[in-house]
C-alpha positions as CSV (number, residue, x, y, z in Angstrom):
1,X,9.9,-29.3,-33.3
2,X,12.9,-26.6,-33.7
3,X,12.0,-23.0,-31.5
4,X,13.0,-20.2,-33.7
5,X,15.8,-18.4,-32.4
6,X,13.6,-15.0,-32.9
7,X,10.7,-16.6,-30.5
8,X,13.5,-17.7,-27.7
9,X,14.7,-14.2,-27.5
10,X,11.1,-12.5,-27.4
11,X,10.3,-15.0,-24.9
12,X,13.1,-14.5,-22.9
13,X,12.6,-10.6,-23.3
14,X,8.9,-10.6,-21.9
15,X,10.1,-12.6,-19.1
16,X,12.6,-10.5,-18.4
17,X,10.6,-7.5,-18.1
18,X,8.2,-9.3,-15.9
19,X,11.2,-10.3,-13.3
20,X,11.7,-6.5,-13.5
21,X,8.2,-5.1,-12.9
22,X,7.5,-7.5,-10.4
23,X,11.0,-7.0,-8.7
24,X,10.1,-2.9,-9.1
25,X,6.3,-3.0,-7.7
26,X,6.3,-6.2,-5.9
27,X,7.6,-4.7,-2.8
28,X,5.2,-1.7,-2.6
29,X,2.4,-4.1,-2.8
30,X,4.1,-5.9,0.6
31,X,4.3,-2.9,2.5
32,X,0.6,-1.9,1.6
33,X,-0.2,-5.0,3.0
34,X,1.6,-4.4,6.0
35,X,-0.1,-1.0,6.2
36,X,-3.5,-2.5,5.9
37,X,-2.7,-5.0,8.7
38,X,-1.5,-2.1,10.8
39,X,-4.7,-0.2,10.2
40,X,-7.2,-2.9,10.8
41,X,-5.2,-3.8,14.5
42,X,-5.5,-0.7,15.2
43,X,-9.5,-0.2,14.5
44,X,-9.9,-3.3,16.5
45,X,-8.0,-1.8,19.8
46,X,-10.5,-1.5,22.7
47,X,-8.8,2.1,23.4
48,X,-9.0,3.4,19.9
49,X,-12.8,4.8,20.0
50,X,-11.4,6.9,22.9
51,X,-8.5,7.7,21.5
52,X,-8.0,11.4,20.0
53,X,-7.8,11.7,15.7
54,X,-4.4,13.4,16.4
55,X,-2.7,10.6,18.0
56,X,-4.5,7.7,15.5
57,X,-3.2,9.6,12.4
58,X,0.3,9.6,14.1
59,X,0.4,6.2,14.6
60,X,-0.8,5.6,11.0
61,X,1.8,8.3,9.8
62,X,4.8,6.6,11.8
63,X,3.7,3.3,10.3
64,X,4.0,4.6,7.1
65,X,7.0,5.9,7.4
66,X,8.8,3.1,8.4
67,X,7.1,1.3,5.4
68,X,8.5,4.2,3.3
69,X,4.9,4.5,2.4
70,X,4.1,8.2,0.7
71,X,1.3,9.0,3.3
72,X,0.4,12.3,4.6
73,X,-1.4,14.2,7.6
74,X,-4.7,14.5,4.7
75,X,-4.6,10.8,3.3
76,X,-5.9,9.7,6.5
77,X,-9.5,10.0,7.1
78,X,-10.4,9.3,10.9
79,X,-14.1,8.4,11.3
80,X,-15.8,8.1,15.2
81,X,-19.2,6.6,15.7
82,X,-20.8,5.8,19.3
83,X,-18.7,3.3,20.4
84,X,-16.8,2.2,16.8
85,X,-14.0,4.0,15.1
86,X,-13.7,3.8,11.2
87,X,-9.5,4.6,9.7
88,X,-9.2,5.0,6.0
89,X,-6.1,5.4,4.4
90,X,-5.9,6.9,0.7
91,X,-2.4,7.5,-0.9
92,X,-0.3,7.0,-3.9
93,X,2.9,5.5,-5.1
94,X,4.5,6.8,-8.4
95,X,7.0,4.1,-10.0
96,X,9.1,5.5,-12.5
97,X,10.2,2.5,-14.9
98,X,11.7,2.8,-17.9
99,X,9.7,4.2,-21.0
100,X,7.0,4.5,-18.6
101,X,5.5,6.0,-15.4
102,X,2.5,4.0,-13.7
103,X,0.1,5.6,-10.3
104,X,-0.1,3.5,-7.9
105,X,-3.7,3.7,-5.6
106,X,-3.8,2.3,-2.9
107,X,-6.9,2.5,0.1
108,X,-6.5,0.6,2.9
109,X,-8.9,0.6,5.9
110,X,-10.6,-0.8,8.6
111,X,-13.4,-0.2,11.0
112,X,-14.3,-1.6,14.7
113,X,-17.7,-3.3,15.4
């Protein structure tokens, strides 16, 4: 059986733009990832239920940033309770590809027992 040289090409092209989207978003989705890691170690510290919300959303914020993660002072929701600590994270990444522009939400968190 002969492949059309019309279907090679279209074939080619949709895996083409595949490489390129996943090449474009793949690496946001890492450094979420990494975020959410962060965030759940640090819900699970022994110190962090005494630990002040100022110095838990800077820790979270410095994270970030060295992710190059779009996360500000008021995407970080800090939650205390008795002896448990809940961290949620709510942000968004906008990728620009050609043609079209896509929202990224992400939410990590984590909460200590």
């Amino acid at each position: 059986m002969k492949i059309s040289p019309w279907r090679l090409a279209a074939g080619i092209a949709v895996l083409a733009v595949l490489g390129v989207l996943g090449a474009r978003m793949a690496p946001i989705y890492f450094h979420n990832l990494a975020l959410q890691q962060f965030v759940d170690e640090l819900a699970r510290r022994a110190d962090t239920p005494t630990t002040s919300d100022d110095v838990l959303r800077t820790r979270v914020l410095a994270k970030a940033a060295d992710l190059d993660l779009p996360v500000k002072t008021g995407n970080i929701r800090i939650q205390h309770r008795d002896t448990s600590v809940r961290i949620d994270v709510r942000y968004v990444v906008r990728v620009d590809l050609p043609l079209y522009t896509v929202d990224l939400h992400f939410y990590p968190g984590a909460g200590s027992r």
